[in-house]
PQR file of N, CA, C, O and H, with PARSE charges and radii, in Angstrom:
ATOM      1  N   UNK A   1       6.108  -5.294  -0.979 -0.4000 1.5000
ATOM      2  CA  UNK A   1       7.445  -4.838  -0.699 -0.0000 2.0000
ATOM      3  C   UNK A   1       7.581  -3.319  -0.825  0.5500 1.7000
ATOM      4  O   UNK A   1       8.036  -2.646   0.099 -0.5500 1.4000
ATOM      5  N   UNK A   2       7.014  -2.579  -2.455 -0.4000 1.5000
ATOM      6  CA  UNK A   2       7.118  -1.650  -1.798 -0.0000 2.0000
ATOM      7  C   UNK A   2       6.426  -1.318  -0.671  0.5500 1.7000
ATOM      8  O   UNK A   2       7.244  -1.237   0.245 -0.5500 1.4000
ATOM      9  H   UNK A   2       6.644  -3.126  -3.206  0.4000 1.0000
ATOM     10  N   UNK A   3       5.204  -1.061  -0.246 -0.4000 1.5000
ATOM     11  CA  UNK A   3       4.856  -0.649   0.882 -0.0000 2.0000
ATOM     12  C   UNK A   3       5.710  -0.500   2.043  0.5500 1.7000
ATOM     13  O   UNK A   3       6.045   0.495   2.685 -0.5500 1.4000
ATOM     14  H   UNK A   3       4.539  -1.126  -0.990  0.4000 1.0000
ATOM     15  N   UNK A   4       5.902  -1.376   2.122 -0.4000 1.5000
ATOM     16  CA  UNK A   4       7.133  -1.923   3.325 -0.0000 2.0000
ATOM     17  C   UNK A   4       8.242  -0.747   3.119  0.5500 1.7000
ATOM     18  O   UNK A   4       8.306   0.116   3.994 -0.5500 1.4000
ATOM     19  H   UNK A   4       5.629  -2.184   1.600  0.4000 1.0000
ATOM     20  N   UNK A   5       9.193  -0.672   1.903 -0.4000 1.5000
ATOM     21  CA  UNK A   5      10.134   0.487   1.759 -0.0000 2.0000
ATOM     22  C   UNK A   5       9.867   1.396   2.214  0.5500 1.7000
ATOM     23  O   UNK A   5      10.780   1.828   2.918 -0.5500 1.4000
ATOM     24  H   UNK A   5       9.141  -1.374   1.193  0.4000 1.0000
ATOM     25  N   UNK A   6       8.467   2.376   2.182 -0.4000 1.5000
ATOM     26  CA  UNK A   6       7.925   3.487   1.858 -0.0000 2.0000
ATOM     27  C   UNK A   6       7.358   3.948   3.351  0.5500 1.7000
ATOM     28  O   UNK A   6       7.034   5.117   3.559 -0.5500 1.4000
ATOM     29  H   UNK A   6       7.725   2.025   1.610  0.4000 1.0000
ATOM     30  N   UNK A   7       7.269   2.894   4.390 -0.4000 1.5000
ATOM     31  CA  UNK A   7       6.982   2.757   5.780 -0.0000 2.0000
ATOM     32  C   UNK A   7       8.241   3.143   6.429  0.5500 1.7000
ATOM     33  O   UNK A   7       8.251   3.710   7.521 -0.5500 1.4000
ATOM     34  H   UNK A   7       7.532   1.945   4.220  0.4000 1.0000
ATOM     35  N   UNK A   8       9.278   2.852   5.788 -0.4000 1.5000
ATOM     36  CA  UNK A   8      10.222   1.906   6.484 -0.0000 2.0000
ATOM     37  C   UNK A   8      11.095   3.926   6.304  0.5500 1.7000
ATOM     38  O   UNK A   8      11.482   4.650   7.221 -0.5500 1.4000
ATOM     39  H   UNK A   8       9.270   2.391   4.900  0.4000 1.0000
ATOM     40  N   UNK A   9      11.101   4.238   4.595 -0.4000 1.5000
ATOM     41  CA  UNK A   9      11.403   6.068   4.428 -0.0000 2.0000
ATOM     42  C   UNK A   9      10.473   7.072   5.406  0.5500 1.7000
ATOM     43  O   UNK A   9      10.984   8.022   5.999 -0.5500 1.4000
ATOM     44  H   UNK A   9      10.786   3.651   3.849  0.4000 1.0000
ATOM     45  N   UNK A  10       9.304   6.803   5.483 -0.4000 1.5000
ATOM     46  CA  UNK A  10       8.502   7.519   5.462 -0.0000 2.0000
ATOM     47  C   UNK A  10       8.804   8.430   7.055  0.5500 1.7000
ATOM     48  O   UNK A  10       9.357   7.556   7.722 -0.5500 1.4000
ATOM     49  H   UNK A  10       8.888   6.031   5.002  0.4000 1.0000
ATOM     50  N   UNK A  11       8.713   9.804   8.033 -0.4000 1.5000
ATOM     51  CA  UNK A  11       9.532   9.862   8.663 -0.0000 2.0000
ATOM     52  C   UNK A  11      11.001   9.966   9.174  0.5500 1.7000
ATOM     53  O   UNK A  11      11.482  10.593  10.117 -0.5500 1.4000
ATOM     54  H   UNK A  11       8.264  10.515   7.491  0.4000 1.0000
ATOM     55  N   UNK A  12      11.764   8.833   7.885 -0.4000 1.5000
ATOM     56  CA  UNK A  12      12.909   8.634   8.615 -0.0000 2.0000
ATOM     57  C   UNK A  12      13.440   7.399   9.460  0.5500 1.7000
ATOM     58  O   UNK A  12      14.559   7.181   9.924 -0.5500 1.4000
ATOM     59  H   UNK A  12      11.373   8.323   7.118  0.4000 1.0000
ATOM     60  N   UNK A  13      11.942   6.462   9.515 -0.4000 1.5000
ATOM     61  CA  UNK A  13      12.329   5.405  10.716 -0.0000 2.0000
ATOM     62  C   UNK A  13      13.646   4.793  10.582  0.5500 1.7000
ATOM     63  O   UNK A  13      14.560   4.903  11.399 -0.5500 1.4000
ATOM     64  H   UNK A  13      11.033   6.639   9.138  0.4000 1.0000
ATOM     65  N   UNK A  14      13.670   4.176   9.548 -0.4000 1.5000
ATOM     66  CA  UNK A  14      15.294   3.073   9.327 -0.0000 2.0000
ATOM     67  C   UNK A  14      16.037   3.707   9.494  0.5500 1.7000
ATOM     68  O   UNK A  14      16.970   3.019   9.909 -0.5500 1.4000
ATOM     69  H   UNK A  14      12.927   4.087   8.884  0.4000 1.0000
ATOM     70  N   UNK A  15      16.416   5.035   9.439 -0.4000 1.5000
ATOM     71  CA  UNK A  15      17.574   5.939   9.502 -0.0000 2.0000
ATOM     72  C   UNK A  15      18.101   6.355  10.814  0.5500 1.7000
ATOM     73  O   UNK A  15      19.259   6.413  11.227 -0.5500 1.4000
ATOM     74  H   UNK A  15      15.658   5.593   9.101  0.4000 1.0000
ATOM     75  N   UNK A  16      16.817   6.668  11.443 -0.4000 1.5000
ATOM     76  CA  UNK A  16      16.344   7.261  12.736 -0.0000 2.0000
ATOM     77  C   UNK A  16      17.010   5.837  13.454  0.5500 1.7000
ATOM     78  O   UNK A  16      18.190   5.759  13.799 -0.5500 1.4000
ATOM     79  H   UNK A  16      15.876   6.621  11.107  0.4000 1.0000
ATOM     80  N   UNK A  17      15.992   4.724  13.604 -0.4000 1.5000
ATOM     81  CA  UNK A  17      16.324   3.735  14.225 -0.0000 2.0000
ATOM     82  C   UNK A  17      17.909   2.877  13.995  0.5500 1.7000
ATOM     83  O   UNK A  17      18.474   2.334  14.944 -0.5500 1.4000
ATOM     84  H   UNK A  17      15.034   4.788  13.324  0.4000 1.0000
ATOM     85  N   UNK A  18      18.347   2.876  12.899 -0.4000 1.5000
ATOM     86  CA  UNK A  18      20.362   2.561  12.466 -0.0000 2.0000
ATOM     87  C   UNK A  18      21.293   3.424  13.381  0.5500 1.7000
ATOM     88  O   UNK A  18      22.183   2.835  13.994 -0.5500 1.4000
ATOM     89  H   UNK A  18      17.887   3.316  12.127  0.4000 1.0000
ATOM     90  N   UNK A  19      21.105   5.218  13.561 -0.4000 1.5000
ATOM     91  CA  UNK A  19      21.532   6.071  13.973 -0.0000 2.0000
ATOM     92  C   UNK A  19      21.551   5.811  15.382  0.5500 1.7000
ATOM     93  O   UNK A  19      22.612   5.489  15.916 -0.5500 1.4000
ATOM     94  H   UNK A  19      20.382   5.696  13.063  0.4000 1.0000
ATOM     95  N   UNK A  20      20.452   5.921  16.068 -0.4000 1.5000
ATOM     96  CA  UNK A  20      20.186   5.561  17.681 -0.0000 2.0000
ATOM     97  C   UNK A  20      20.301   4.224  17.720  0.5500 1.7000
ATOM     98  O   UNK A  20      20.352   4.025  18.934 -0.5500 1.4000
ATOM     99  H   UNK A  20      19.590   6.183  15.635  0.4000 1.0000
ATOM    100  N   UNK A  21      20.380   3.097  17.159 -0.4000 1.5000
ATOM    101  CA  UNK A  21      20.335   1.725  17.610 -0.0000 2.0000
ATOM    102  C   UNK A  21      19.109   0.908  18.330  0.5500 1.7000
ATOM    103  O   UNK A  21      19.136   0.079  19.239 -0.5500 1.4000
ATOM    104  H   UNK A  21      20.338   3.258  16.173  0.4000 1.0000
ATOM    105  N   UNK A  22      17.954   1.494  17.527 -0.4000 1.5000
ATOM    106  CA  UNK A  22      17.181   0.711  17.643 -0.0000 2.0000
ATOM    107  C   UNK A  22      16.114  -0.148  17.498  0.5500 1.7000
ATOM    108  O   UNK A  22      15.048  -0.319  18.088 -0.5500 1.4000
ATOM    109  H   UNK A  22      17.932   2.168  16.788  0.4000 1.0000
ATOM    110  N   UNK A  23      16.760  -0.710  16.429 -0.4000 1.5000
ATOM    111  CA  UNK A  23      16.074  -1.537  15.206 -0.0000 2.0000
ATOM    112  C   UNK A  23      14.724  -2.723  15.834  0.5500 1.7000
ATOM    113  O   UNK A  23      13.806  -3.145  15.131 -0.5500 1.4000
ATOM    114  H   UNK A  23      17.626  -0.571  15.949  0.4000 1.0000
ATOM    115  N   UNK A  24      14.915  -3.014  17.094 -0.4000 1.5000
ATOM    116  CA  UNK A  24      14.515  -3.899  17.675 -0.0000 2.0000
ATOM    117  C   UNK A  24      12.796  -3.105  18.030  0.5500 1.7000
ATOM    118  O   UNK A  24      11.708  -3.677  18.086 -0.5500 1.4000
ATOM    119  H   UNK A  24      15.660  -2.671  17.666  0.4000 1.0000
ATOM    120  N   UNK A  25      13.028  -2.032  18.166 -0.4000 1.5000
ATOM    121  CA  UNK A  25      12.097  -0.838  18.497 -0.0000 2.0000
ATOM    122  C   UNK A  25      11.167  -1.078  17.276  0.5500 1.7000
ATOM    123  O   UNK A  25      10.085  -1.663  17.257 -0.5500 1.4000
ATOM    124  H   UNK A  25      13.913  -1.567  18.121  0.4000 1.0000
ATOM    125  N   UNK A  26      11.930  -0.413  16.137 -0.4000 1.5000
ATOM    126  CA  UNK A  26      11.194  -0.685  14.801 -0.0000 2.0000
ATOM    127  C   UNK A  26      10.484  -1.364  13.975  0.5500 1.7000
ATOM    128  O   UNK A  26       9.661  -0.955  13.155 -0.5500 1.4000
ATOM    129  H   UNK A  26      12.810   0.063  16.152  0.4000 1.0000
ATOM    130  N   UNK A  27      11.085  -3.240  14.394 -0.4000 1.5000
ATOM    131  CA  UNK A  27      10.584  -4.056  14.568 -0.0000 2.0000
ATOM    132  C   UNK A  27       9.711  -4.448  15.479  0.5500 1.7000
ATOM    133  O   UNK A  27       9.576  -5.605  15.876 -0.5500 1.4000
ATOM    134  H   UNK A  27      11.753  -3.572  15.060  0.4000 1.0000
ATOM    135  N   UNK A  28       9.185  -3.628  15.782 -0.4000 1.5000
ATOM    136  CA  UNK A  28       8.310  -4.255  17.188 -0.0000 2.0000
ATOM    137  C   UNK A  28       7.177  -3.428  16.790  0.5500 1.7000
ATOM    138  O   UNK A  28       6.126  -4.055  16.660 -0.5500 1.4000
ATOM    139  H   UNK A  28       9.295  -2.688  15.459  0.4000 1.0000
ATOM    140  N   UNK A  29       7.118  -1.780  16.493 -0.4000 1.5000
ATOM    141  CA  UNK A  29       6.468  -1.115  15.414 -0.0000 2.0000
ATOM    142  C   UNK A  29       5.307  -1.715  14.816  0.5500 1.7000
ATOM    143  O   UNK A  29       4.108  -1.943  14.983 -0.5500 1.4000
ATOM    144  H   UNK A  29       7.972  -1.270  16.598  0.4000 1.0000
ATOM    145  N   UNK A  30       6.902  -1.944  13.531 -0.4000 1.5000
ATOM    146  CA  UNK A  30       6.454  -2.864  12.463 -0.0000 2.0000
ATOM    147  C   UNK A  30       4.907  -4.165  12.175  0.5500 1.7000
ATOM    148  O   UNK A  30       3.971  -4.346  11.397 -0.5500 1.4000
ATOM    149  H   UNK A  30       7.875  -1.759  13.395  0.4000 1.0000
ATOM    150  N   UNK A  31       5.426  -4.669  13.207 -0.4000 1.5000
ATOM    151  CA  UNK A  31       4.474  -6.064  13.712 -0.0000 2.0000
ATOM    152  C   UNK A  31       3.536  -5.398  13.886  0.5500 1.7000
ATOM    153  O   UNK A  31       2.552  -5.683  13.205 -0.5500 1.4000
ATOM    154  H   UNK A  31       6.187  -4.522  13.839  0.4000 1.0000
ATOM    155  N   UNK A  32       3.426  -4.236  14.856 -0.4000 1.5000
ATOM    156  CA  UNK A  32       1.951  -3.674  15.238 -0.0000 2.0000
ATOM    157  C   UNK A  32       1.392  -3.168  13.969  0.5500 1.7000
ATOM    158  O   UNK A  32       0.435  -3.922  13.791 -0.5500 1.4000
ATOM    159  H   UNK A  32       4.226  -4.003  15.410  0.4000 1.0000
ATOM    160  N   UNK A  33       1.429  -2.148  12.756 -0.4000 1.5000
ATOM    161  CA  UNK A  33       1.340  -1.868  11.923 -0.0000 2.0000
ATOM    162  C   UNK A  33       0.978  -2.717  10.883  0.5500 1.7000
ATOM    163  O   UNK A  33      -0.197  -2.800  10.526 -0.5500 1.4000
ATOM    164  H   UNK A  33       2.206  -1.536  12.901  0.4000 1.0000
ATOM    165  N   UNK A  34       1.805  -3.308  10.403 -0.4000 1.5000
ATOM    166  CA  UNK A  34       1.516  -4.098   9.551 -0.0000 2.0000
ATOM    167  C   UNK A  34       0.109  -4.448   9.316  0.5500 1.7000
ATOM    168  O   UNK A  34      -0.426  -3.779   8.431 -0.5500 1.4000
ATOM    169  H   UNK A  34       2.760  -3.241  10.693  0.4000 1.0000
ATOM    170  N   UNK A  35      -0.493  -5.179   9.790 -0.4000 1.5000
ATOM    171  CA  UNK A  35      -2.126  -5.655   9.018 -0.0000 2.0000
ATOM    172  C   UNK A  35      -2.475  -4.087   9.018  0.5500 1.7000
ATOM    173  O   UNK A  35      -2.955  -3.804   7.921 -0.5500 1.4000
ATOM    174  H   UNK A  35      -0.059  -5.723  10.508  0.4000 1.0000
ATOM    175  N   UNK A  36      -2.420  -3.241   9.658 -0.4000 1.5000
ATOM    176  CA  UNK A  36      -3.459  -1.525   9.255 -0.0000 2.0000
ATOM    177  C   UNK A  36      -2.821  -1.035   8.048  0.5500 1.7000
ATOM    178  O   UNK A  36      -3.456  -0.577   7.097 -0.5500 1.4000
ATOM    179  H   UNK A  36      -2.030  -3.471  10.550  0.4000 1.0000
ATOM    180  N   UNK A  37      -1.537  -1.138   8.096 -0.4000 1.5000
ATOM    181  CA  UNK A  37      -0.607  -0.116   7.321 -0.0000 2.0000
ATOM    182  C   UNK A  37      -0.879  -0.371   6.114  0.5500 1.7000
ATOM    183  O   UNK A  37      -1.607   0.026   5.204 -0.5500 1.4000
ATOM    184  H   UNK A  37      -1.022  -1.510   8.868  0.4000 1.0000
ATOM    185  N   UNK A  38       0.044  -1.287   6.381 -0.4000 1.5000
ATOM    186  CA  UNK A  38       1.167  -2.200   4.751 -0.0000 2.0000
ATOM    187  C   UNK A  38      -0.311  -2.708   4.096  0.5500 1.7000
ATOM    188  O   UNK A  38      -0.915  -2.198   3.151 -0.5500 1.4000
ATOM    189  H   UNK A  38       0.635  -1.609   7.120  0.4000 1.0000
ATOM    190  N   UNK A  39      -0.623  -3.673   4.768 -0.4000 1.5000
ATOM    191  CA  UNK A  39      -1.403  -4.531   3.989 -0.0000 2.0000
ATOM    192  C   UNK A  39      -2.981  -4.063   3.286  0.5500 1.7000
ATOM    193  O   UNK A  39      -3.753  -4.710   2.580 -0.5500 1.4000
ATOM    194  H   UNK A  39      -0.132  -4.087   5.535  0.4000 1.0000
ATOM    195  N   UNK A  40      -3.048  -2.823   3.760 -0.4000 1.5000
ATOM    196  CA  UNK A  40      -4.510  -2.409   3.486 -0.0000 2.0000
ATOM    197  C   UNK A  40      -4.758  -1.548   2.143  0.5500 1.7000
ATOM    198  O   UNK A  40      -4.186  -0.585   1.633 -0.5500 1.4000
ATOM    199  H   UNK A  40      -2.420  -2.296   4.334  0.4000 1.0000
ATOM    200  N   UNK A  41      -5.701  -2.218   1.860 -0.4000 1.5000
ATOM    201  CA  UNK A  41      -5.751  -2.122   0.266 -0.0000 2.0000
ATOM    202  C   UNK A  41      -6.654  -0.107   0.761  0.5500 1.7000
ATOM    203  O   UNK A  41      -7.363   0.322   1.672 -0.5500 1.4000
ATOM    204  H   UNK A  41      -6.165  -3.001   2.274  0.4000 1.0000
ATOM    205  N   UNK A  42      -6.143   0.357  -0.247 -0.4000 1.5000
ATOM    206  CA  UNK A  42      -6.515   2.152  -0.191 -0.0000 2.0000
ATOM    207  C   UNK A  42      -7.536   2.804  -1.694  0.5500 1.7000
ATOM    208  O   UNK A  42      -8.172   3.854  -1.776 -0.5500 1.4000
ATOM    209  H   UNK A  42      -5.567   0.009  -0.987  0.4000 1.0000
ATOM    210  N   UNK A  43      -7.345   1.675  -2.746 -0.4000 1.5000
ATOM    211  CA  UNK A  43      -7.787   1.698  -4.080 -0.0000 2.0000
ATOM    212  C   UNK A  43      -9.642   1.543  -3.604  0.5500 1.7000
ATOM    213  O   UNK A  43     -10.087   0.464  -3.211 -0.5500 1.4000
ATOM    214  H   UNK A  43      -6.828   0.821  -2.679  0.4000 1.0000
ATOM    215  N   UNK A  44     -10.356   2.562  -3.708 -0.4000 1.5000
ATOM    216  CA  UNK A  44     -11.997   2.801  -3.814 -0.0000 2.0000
ATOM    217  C   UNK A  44     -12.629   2.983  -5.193  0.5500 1.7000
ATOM    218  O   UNK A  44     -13.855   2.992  -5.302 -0.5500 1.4000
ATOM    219  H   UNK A  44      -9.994   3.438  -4.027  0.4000 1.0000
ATOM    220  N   UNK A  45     -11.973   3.100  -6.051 -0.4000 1.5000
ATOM    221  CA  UNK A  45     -12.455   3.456  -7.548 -0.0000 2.0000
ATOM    222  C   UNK A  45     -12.720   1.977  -8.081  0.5500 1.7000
ATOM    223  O   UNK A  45     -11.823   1.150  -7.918 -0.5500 1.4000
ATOM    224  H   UNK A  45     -10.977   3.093  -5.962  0.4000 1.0000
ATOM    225  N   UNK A  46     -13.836   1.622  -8.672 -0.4000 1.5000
ATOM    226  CA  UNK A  46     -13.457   0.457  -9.356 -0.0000 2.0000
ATOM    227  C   UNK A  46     -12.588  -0.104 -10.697  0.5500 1.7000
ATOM    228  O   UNK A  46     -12.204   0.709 -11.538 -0.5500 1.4000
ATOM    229  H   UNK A  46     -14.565   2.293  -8.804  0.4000 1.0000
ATOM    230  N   UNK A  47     -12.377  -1.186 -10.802 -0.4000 1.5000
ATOM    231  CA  UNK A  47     -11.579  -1.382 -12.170 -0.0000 2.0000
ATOM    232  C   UNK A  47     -11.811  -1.211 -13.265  0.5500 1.7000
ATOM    233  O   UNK A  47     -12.790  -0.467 -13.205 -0.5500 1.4000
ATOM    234  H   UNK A  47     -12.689  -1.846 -10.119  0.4000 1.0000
ATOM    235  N   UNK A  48     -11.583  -1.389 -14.372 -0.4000 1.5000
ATOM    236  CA  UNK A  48     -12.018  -1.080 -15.809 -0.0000 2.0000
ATOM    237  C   UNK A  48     -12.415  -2.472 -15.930  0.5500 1.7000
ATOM    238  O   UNK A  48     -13.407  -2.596 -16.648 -0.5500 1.4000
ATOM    239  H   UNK A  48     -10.787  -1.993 -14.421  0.4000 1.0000
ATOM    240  N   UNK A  49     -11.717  -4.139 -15.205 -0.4000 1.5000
ATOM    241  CA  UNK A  49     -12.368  -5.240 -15.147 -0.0000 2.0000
ATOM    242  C   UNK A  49     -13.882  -5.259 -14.407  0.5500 1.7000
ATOM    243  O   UNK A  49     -14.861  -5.866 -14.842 -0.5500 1.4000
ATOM    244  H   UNK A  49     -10.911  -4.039 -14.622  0.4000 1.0000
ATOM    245  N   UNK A  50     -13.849  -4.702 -13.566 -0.4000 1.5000
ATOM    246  CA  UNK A  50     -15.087  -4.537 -12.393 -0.0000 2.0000
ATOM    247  C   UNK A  50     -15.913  -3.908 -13.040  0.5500 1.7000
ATOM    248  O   UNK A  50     -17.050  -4.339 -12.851 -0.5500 1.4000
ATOM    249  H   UNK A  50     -13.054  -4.209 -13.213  0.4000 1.0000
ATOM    250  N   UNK A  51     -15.828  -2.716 -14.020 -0.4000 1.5000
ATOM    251  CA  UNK A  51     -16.686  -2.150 -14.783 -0.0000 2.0000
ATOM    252  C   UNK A  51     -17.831  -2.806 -15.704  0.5500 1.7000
ATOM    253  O   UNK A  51     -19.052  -2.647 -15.688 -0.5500 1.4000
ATOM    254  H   UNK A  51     -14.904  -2.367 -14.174  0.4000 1.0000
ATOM    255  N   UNK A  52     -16.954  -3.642 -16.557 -0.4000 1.5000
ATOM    256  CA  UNK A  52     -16.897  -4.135 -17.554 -0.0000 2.0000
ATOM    257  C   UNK A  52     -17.945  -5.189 -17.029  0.5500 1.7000
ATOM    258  O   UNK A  52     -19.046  -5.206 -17.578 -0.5500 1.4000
ATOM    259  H   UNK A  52     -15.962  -3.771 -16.570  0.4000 1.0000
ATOM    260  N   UNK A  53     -17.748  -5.840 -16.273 -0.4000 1.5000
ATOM    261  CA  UNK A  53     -18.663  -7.202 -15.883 -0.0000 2.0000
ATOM    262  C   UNK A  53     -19.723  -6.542 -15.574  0.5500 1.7000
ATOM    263  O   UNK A  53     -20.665  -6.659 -16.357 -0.5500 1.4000
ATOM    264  H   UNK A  53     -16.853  -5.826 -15.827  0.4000 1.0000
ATOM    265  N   UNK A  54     -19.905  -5.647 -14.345 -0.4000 1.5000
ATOM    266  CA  UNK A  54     -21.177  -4.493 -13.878 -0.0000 2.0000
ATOM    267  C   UNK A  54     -21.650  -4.130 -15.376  0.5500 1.7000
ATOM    268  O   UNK A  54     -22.347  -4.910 -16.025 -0.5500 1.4000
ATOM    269  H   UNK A  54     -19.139  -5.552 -13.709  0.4000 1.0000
ATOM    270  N   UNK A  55     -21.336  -3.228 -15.737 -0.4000 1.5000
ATOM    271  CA  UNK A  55     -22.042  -2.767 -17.194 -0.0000 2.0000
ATOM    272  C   UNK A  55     -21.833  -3.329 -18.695  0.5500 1.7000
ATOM    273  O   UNK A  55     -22.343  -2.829 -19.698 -0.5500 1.4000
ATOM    274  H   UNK A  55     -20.769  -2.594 -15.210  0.4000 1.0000
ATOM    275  N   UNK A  56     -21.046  -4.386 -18.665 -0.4000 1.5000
ATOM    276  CA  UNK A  56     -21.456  -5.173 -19.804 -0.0000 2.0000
ATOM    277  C   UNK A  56     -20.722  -4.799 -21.257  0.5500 1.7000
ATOM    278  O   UNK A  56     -20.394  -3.638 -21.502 -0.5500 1.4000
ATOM    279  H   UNK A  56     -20.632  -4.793 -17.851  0.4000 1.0000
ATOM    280  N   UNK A  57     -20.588  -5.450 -21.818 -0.4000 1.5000
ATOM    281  CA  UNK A  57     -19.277  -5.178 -22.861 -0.0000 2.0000
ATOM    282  C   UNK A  57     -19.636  -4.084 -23.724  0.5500 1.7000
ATOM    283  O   UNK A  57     -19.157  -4.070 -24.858 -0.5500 1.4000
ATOM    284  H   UNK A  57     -20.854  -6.393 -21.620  0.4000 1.0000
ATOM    285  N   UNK A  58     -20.173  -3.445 -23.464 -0.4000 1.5000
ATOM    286  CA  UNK A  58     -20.756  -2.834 -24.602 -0.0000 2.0000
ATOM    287  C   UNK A  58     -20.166  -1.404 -23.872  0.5500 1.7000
ATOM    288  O   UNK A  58     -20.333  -0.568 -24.760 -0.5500 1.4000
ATOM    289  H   UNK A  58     -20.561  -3.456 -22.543  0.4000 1.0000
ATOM    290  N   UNK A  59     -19.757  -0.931 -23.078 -0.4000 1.5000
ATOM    291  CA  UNK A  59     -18.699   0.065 -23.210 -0.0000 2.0000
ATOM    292  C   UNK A  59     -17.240  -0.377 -22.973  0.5500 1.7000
ATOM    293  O   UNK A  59     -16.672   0.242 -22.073 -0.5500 1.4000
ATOM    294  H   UNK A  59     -19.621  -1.610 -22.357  0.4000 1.0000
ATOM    295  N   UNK A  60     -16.619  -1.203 -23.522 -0.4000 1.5000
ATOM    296  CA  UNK A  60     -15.438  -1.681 -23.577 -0.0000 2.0000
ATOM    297  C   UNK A  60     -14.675  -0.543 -24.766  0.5500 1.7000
ATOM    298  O   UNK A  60     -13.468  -0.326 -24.867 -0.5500 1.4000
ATOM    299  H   UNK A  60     -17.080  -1.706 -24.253  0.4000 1.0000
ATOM    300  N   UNK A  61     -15.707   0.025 -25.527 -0.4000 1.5000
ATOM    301  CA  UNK A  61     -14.931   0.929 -26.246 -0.0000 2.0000
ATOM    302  C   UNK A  61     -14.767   2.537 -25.275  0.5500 1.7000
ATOM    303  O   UNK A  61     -13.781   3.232 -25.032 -0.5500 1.4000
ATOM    304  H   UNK A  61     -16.687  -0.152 -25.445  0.4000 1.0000
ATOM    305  N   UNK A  62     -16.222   2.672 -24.907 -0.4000 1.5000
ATOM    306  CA  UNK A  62     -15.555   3.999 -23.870 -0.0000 2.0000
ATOM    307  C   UNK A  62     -14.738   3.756 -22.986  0.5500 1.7000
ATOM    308  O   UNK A  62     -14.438   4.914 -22.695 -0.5500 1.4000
ATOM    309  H   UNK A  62     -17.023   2.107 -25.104  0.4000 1.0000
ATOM    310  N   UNK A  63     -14.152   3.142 -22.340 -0.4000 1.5000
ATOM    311  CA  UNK A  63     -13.524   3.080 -21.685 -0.0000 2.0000
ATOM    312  C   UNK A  63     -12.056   3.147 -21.890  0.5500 1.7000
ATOM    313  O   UNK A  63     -11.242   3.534 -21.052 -0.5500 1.4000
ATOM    314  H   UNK A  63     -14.396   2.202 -22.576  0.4000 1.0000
ATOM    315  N   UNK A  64     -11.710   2.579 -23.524 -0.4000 1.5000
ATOM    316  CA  UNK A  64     -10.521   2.821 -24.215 -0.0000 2.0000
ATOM    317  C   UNK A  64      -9.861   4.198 -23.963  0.5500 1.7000
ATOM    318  O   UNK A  64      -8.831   4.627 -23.445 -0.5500 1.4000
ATOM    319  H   UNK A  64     -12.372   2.264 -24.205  0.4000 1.0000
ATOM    320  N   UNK A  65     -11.084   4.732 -24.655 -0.4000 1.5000
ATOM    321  CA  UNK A  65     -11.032   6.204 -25.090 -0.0000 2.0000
ATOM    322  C   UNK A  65     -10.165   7.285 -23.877  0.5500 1.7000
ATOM    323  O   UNK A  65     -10.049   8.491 -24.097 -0.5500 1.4000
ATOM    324  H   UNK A  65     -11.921   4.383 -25.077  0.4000 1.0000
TER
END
């Protein structure tokens, strides 16, 4: 959802498209976008879970730190 908000600010579209009347436009956008946009994960770093299994509990304390 956010994503969606932040698409939806980003530009101006919802504003842009309410103002001129043409939401139908936006929605049509939208649909195209969506699986590239919204849904695509952008996170490349791994987790502190992902870590942990890869290298083994034994820096569970550096990682605190």
């Amino acid at each position: 959802m956010p994503k969606l908000i932040n698409w939806l600010k980003r530009q101006g579209r919802f504003a842009h498209a309410m103002h001129v009347g043409t939401l139908g436009d936006l929605f049509n956008a939208l649909r195209r976008v969506l699986p590239k946009v919204l849904c695509k994960q952008k996170r490349k770093r791994r987790t502190s879970r992902q870590l942990l299994e890869d290298y083994g509990y034994y820096m569970e304390g550096t990682l605190a730190a």
